[in-house]
N, C-alpha and C positions, 0 to 999 in steps of 0.2 A: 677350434672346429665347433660348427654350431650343428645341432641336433633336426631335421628338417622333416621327420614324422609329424604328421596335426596335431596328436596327444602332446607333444612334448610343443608344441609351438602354440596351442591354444593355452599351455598354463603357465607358459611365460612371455606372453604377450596380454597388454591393456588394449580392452577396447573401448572405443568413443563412438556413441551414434548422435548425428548432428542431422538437423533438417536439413535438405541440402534442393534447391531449384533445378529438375533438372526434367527427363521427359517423364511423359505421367502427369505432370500440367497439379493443377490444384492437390489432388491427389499424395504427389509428390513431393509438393512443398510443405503441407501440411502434417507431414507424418515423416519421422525421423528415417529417413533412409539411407543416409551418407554414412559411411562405415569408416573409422580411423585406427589406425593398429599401430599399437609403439614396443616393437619387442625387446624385451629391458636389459637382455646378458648384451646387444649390438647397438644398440640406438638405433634401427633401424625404422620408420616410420612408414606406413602407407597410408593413401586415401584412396577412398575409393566412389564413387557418386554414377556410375553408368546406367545401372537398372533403377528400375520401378523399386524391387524389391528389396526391402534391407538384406534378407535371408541369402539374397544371389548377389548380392554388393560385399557380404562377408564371406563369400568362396571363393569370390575373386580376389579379395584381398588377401585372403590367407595365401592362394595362389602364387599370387605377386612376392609375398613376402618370401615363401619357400625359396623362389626362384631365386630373389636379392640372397637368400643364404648360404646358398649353392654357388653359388657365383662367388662370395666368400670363400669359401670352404676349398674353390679349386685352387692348387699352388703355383705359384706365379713363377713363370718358367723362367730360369736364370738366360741374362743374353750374354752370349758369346762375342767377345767381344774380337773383330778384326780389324786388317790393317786396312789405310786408306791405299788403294791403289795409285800407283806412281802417275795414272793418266790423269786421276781426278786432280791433284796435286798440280799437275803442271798447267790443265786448264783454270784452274782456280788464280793461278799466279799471271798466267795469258789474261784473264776479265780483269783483275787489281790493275794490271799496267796499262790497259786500253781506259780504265776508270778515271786512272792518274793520269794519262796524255790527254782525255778530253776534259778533263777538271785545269788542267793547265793553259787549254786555249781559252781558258775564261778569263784568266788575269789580264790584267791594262797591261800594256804593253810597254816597255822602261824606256822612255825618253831620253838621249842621252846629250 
């Protein structure tokens, strides 16, 4: 179970700011705005590059990140496993033999 508070997620995640081309035009290419977070107990990684702003590209990513952890952390519902019903069963074996009959009128025909 991963911890999914800011506190606890900002000091165990790295962060990478990369220039990134995006809207904001010169502005934005010129000035590191693209946000990368790699949080290190998951391997989980995000990018992020949508705003102008670095400071609103690392809310989102923190964002993002919580959510991928959450997503984690839910327990994965056991499936119950049932029986094939006897309908599907018999249609299943009706398609195979219609399969095999018309795969059969493909052979040449034995000369005798």
């Amino acid at each position: 179970m991963y911890k999914t508070d800011i506190r606890t997620l900002k000091k165990e995640t790295e962060v990478f700011r990369f220039g990134a081309s995006t809207k904001g035009g010169q502005r934005a290419n010129k000035k590191e705005t693209g946000i990368h977070l790699r949080h290190i107990p998951s391997g989980i990684k995000v990018r992020v590059i949508e705003e102008r702003s670095q400071a609103r590209n690392l809310a989102i990513a923190f964002e993002r990140l919580r959510e991928r952890l959450e997503q984690l952390n839910r327990p994965e519902t056991p499936r119950i496993p049932t029986k094939v019903p006897k309908s599907a069963k018999r249609e299943r074996l009706r398609e195979r033999k219609a399969h095999s009959e018309k795969k059969k009128l493909r052979k040449k025909p034995i000369l005798g």
